[in-house]
C-alpha positions as CSV (number, residue, x, y, z in Angstrom):
1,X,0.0,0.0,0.0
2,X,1.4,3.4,-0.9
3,X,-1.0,5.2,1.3
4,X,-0.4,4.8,4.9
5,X,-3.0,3.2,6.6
6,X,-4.0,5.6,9.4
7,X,-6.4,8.0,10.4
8,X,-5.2,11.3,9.6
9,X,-6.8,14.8,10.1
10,X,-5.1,17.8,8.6
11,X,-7.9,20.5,8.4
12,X,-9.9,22.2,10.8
13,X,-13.0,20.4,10.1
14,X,-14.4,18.1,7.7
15,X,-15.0,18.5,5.0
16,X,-12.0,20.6,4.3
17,X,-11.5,23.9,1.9
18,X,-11.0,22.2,-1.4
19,X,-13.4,19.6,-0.4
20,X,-16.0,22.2,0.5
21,X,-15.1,24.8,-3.1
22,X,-16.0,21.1,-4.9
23,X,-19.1,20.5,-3.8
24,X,-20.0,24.0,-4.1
25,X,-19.5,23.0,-7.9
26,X,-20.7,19.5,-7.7
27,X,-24.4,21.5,-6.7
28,X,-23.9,23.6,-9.6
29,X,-23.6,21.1,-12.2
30,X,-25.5,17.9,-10.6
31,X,-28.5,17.1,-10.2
32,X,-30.3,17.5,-6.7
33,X,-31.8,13.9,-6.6
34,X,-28.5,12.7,-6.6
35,X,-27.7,12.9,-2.4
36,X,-24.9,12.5,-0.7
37,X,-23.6,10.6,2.8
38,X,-20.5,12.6,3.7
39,X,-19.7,16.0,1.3
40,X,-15.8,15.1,0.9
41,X,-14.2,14.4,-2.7
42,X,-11.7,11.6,-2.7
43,X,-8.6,11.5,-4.2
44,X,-6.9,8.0,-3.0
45,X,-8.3,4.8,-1.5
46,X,-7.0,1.7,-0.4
47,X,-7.6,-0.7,2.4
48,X,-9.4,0.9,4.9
49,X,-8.7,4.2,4.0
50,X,-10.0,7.3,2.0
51,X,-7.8,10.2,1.1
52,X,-9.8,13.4,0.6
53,X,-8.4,16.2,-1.7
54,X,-7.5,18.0,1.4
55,X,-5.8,15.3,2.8
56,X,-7.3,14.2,5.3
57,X,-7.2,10.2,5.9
58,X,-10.4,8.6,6.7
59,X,-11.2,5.3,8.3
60,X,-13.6,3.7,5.6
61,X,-16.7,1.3,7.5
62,X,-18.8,1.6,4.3
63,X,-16.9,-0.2,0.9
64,X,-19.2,2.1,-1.2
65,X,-21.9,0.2,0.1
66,X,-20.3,-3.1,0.8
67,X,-19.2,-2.9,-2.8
68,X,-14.6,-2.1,-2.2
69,X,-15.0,-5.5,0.3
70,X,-11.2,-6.3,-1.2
71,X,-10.3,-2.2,-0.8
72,X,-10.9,0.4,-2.9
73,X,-7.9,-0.7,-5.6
74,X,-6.7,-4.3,-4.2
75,X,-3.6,-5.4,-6.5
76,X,-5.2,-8.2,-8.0
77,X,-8.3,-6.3,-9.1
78,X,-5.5,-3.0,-10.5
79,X,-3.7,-5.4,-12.2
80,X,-6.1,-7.5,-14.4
81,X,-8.2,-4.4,-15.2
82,X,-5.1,-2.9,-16.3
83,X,-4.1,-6.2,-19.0
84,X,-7.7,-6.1,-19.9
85,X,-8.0,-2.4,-20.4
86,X,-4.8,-2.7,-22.6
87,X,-6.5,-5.3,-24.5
88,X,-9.7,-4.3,-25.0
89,X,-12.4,-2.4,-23.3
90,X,-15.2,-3.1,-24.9
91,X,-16.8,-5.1,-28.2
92,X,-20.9,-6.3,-26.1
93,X,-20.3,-9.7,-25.5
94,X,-23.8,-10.4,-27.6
95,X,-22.1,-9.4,-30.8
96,X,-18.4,-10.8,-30.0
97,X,-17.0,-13.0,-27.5
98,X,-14.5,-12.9,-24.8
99,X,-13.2,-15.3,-22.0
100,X,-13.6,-12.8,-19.5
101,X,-17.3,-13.2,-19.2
102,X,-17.2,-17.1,-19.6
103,X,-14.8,-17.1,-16.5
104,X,-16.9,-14.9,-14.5
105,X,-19.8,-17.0,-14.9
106,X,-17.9,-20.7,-14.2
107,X,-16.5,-18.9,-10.9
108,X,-20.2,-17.9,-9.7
109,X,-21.5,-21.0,-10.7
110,X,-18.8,-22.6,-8.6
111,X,-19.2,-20.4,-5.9
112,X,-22.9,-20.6,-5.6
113,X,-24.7,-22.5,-2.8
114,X,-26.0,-25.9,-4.3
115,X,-24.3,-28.9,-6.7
116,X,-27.0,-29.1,-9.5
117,X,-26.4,-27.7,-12.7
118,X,-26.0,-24.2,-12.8
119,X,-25.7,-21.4,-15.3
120,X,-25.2,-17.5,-15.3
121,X,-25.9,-13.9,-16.9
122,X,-24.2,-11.7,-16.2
123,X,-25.4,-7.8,-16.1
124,X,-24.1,-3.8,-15.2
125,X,-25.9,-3.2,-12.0
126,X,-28.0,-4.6,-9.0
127,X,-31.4,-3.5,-9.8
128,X,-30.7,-4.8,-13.3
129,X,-29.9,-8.5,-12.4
130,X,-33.1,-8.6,-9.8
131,X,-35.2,-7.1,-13.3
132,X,-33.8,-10.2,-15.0
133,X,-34.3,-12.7,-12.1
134,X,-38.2,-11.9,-12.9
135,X,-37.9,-12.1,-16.1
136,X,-36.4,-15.1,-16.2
137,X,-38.9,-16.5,-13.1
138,X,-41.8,-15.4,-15.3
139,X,-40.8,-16.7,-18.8
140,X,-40.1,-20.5,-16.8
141,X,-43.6,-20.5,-15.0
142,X,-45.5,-18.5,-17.6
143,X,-46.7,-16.6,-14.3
144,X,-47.2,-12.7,-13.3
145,X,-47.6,-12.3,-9.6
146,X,-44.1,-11.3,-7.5
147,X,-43.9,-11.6,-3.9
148,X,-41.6,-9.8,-2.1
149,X,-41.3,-8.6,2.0
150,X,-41.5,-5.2,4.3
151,X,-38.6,-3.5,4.8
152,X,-37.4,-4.8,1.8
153,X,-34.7,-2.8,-0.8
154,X,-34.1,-4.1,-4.1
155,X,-33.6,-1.3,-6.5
156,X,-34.4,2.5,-7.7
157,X,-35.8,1.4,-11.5
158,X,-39.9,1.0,-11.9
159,X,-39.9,-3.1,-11.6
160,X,-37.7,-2.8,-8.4
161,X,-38.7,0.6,-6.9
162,X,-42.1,-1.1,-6.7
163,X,-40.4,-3.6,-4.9
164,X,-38.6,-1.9,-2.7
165,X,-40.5,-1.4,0.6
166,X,-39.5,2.4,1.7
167,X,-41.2,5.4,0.1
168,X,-39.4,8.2,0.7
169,X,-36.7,8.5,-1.0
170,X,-36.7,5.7,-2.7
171,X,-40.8,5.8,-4.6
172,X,-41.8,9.5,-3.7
173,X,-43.3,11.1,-6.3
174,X,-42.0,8.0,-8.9
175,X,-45.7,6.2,-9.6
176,X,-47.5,4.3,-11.0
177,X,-45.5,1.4,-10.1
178,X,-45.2,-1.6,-11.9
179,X,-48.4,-4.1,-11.4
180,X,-48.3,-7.7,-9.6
181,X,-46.0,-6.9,-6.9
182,X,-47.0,-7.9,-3.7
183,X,-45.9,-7.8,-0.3
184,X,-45.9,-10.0,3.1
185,X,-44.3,-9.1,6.7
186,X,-40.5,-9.1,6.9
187,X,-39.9,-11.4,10.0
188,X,-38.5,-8.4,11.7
189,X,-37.3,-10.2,15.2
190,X,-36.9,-7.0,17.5
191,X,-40.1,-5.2,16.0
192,X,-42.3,-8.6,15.5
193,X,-45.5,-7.5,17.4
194,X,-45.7,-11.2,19.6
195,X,-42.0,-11.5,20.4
196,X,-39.1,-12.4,18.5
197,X,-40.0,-15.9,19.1
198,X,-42.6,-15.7,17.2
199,X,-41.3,-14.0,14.2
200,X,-40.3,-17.0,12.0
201,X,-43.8,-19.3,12.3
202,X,-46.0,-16.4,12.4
203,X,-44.2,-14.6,9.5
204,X,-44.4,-17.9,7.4
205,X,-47.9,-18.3,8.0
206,X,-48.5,-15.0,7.0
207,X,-46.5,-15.3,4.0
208,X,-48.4,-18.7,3.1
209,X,-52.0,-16.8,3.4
210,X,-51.0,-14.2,1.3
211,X,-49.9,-16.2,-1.6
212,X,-52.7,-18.8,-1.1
213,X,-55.5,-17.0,-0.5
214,X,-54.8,-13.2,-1.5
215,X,-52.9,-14.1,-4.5
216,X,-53.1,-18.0,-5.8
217,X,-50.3,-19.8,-5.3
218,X,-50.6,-21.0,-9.2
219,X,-50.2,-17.3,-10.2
220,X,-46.9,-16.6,-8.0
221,X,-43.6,-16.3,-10.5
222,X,-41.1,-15.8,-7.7
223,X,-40.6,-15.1,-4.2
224,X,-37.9,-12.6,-4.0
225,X,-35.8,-12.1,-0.4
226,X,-33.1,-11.0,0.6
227,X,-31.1,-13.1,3.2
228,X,-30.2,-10.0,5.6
229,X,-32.4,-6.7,4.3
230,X,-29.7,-4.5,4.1
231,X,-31.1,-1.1,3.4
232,X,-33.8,-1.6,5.4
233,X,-31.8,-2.1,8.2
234,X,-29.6,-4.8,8.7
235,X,-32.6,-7.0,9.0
236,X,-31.2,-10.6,10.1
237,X,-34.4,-13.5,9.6
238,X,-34.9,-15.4,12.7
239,X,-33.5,-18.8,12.1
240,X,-35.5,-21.2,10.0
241,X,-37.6,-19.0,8.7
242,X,-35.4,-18.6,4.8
243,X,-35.8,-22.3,5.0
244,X,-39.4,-22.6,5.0
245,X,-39.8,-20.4,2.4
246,X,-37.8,-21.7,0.6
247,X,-39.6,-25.3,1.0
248,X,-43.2,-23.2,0.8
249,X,-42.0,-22.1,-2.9
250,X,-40.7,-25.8,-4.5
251,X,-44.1,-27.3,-2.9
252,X,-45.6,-25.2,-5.4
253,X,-43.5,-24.6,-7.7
254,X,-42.6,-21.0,-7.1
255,X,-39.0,-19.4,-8.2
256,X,-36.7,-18.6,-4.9
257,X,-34.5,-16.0,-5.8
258,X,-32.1,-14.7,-3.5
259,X,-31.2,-10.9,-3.5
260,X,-27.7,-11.6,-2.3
261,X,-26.5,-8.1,-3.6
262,X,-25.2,-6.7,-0.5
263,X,-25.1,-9.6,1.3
264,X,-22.8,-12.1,-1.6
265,X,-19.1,-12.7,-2.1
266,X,-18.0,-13.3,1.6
267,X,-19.6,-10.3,3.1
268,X,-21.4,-12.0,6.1
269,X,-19.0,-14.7,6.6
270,X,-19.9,-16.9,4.4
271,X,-19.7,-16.4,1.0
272,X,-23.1,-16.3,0.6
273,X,-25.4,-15.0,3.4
274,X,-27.7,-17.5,2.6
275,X,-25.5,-20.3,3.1
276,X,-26.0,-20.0,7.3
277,X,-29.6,-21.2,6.5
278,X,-28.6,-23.9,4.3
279,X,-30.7,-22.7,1.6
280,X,-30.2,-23.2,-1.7
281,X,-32.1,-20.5,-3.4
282,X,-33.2,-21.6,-7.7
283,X,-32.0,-18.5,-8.7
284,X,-29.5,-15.5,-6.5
285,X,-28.6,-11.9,-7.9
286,X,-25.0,-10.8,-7.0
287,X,-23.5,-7.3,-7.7
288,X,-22.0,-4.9,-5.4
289,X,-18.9,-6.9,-4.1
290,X,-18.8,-8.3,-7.3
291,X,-16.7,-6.4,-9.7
292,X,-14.2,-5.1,-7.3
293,X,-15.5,-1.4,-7.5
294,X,-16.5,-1.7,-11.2
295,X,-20.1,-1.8,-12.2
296,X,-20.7,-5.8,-12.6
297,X,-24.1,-8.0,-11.7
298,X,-25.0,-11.4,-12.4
299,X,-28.1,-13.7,-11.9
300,X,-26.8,-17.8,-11.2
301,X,-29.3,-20.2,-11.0
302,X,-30.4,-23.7,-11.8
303,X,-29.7,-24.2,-16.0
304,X,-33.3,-25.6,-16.7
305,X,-34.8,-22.1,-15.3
306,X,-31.8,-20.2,-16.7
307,X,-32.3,-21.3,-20.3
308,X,-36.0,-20.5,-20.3
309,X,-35.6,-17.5,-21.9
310,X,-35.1,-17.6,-25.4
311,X,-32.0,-16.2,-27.1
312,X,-32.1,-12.3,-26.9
313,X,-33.9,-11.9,-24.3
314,X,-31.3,-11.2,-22.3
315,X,-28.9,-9.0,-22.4
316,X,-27.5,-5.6,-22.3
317,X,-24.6,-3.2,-24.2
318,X,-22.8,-2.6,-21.3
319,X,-24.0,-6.4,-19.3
320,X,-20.3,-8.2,-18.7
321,X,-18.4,-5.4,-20.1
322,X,-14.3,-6.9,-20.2
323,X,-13.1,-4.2,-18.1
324,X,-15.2,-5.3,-15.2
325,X,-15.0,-9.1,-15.7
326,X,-11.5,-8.6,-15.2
327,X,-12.0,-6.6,-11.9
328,X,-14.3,-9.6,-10.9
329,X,-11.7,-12.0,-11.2
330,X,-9.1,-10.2,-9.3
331,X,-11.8,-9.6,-6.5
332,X,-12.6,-13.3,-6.4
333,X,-8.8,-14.5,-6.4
334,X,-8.0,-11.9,-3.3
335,X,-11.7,-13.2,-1.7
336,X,-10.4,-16.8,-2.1
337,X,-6.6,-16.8,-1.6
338,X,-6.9,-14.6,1.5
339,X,-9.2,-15.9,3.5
340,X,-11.6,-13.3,3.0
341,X,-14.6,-15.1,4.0
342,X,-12.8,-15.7,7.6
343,X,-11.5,-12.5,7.8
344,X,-15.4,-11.2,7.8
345,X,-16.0,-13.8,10.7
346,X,-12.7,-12.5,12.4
347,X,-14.4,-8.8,12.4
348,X,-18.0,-10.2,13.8
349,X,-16.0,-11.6,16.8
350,X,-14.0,-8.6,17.2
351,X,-16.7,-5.7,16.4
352,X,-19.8,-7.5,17.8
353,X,-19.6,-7.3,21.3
354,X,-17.9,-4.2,21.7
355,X,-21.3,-3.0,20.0
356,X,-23.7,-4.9,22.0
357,X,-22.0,-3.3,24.9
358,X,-24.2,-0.2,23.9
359,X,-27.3,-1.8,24.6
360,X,-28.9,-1.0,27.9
361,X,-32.8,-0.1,29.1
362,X,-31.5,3.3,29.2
363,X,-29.6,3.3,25.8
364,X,-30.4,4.9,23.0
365,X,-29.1,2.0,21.0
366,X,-31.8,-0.7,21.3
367,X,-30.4,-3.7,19.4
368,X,-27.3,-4.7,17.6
369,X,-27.2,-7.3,15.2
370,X,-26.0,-8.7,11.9
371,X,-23.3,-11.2,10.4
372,X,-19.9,-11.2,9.6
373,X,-18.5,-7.8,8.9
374,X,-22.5,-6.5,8.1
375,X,-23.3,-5.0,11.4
376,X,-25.6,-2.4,13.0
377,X,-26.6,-0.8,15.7
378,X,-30.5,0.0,16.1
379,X,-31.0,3.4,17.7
380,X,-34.6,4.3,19.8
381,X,-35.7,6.0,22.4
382,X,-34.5,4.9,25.8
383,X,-36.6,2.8,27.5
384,X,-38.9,2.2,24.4
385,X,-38.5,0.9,20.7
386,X,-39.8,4.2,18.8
387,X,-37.7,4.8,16.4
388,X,-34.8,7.6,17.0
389,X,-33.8,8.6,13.4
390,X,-32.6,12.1,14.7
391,X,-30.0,10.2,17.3
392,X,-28.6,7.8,14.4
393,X,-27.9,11.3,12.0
394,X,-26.1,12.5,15.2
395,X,-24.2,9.8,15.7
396,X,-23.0,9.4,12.0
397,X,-22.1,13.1,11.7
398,X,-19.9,13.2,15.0
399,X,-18.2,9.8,13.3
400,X,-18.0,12.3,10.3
401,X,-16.4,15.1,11.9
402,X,-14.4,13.0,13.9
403,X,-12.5,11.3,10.1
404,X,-14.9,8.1,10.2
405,X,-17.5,6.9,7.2
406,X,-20.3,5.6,8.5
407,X,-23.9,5.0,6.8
408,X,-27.1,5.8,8.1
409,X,-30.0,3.3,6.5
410,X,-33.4,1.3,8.1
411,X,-36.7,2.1,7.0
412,X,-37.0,4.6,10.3
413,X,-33.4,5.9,9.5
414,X,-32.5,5.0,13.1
415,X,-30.1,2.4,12.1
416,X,-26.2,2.7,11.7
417,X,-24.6,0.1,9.0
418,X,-20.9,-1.2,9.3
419,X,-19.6,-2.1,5.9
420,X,-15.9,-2.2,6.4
421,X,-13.6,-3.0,3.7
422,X,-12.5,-7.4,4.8
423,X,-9.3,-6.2,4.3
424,X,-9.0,-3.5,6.9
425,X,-6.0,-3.6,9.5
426,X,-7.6,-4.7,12.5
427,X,-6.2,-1.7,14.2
428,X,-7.4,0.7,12.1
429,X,-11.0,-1.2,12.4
430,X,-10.7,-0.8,15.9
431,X,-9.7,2.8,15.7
432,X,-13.3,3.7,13.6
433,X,-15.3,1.7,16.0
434,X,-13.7,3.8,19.3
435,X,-14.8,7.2,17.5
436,X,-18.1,5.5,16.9
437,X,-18.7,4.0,20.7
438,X,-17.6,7.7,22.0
439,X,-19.7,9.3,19.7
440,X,-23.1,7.0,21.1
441,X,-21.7,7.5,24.6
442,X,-21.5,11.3,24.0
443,X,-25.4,11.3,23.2
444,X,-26.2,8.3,25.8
């Protein structure tokens, strides 16, 4: 690494002078939809660590939203997109071939929970690999309906903004949305109205009456889930519930897809989240993680449902582009050949308790939770579970000020994410997460 690894603050405040004369630009020339988490440009990143343009060093616990899990330019991931990039950039692998793409899709069909034959697409971005999950879902049942679950997040285009659970910002202003999407209860253990004990029966049973009775099972393309909800808040299913649906949707013949976006490529420790269920979903949707920083997606699924679709029905100009194949490859070599998937479990047992530590019946934090290196912290009003949206934003910008990224997220916006980089020095991890137990304590 050519940029030290540290947490370095060099200006008065953050964000800094140039920073600050950037954005003032940025607001000029951008549009206003497009928001922003911390106002600071970046010019170097590696490891756990963002340089901004004023030099200041800043501990990274976001991975562009869990996307830099190797770092922000990992060696492996530099040097392949560099051969590619020399090579090629860019001929659509539906007009031309390349290898690229073919080895991309053997490694995530390797990779993938489940030994039955598998094949993959691969695509640009999230939202466009959960669009072809349902189309592909639809074309091998010859059914409409789409079932999805509260809280969930699975995209900003129309199929999966209507989706996605959370209006504002997400569907604001954005209808009509697209038709047959329905919803059922997110098992949502610390908010499950009987008791978190409750959460997985009850939430099946709901889930089964729903697509029985509301919707006909016989009309039901796909059930879509993700394994932990990630922008709505970290949201970890109480144990056995993925399962059941899972067994609810081959009894009659519905499509399982697994939005492993956030969750995929070692992120939870395991390389898929949905692996510590011991499902095996028909069809998952990976991005993020993916294409080492580069804009990559793919759907992997069984071959019989992946071949349904006709050729040319999918597809895109950009969908596999070399460039980021390349990136992929370096991000699964560094995943595999260091442990990456360990490492994640390393940071649970190292970040997890210190965290839970917050919780109290006086605390503003009222749960923590997640897996592997995707954890959160739950902020409410002491002595109640009301949502405290106002004491997460506090929290975050103190973290901010103080030269540590942290993300804000949860349908209430009371929740704090942890997304750091799996190949963050453990010292510099446990740097971030001091400034962000003194910055709770300091509003506590």
């Amino acid at each position: 690494m050519s940029i030290p690894e540290q947490r370095r603050i060099v200006t008065t405040v953050i964000p800094g002078p140039k920073s600050v004369k950037l954005h003032e630009r940025r607001r000029a020339e951008i549009a206003d939809g497009l928001g922003t988490t911390m106002p600071v440009f970046i010019d170097r990143a590696g490891g756990g660590v963002l340089v901004d343009v004023d030099g200041n060093h800043i501990i990274d616990l976001a991975s562009g939203i869990a996307v830099t899990s190797v770092g922000a330019s990992h060696p492996a991931v530099v040097r392949r997109l560099t051969e590619q990039a020399e090579r090629f950039t860019h001929t659509c692998f539906l007009v031309t071939e390349y290898d690229g793409f073919v080895d991309v899709a053997a490694a995530l069909n390797r990779l993938t929970p489940g030994d039955h034959a598998k094949k993959t697409a691969l695509f640009s971005t999230g939202a466009e690999a959960v669009e072809n999950a349902i189309k592909i879902a639809r074309t091998a049942t010859g059914r409409p309906a789409v079932v999805v679950l509260g809280h969930a997040y699975h995209g900003r285009t129309l199929l999966t903004m209507s989706m996605t659970a959370k209006n504002v910002p997400y569907k604001q202003g954005f209808g009509p949305f697209a038709p047959e999407i329905y919803r059922a209860p997110s098992p949502y253990p610390y908010r499950w109205p009987s008791g978190p004990e409750n959460a997985a029966a009850e939430g099946l049973e709901a889930l089964r009456e729903i697509v029985t009775t509301q919707i006909g099972a016989n009309n039901v393309a796909a059930i879509v889930a993700e394994p932990i909800q990630g922008e709505g808040g970290f949201i970890v299913p109480p144990p056995g519930y993925l399962k059941g649906v899972q067994e609810f949707a081959n009894e009659h013949g519905i499509v399982f897809v697994a939005d492993e976006i956030q969750t995929g490529l070692a992120r939870t420790g395991a390389m898929f989240a949905c692996e510590h269920e011991g499902v095996v979903p028909d069809l998952i949707t990976t991005a993020k993680a993916l294409g080492g920083g580069l804009p990559l997606a793919a759907v992997t699924g069984r071959a019989d449902l992946m071949d349904a679709v006709p050729a040319g029905g999918l597809g895109g100009t950009y969908a596999g582009n070399p460039v980021a194949c390349a990136a992929a490859l370096g991000a699964i070599e560094a995943i595999e050949s260091e442990g990456l998937v360990d490492r994640a479990r390393e940071i649970e047992r190292r970040v997890l308790p210190r965290l839970a530590a917050l919780v109290g019946p006086d605390s503003v934090v009222g749960e923590v939770r997640g897996r592997g290196a995707m954890l959160a912290l739950e902020f409410v009003r002491p002595g109640t579970r009301r949502p405290a949206p106002d004491v997460a934003r506090a929290v975050v910008a103190r973290c901010h000020e103080a030269g540590v990224l942290t993300l804000q997220c949860g349908t209430f916006g009371n929740v704090i994410r942890l997304l750091p980089p799996l190949v963050i020095p453990m010292e510099l991890l446990d740097e971030g997460v001091d400034v962000l137990v003194e910055a709770v304590r300091s509003i506590r």
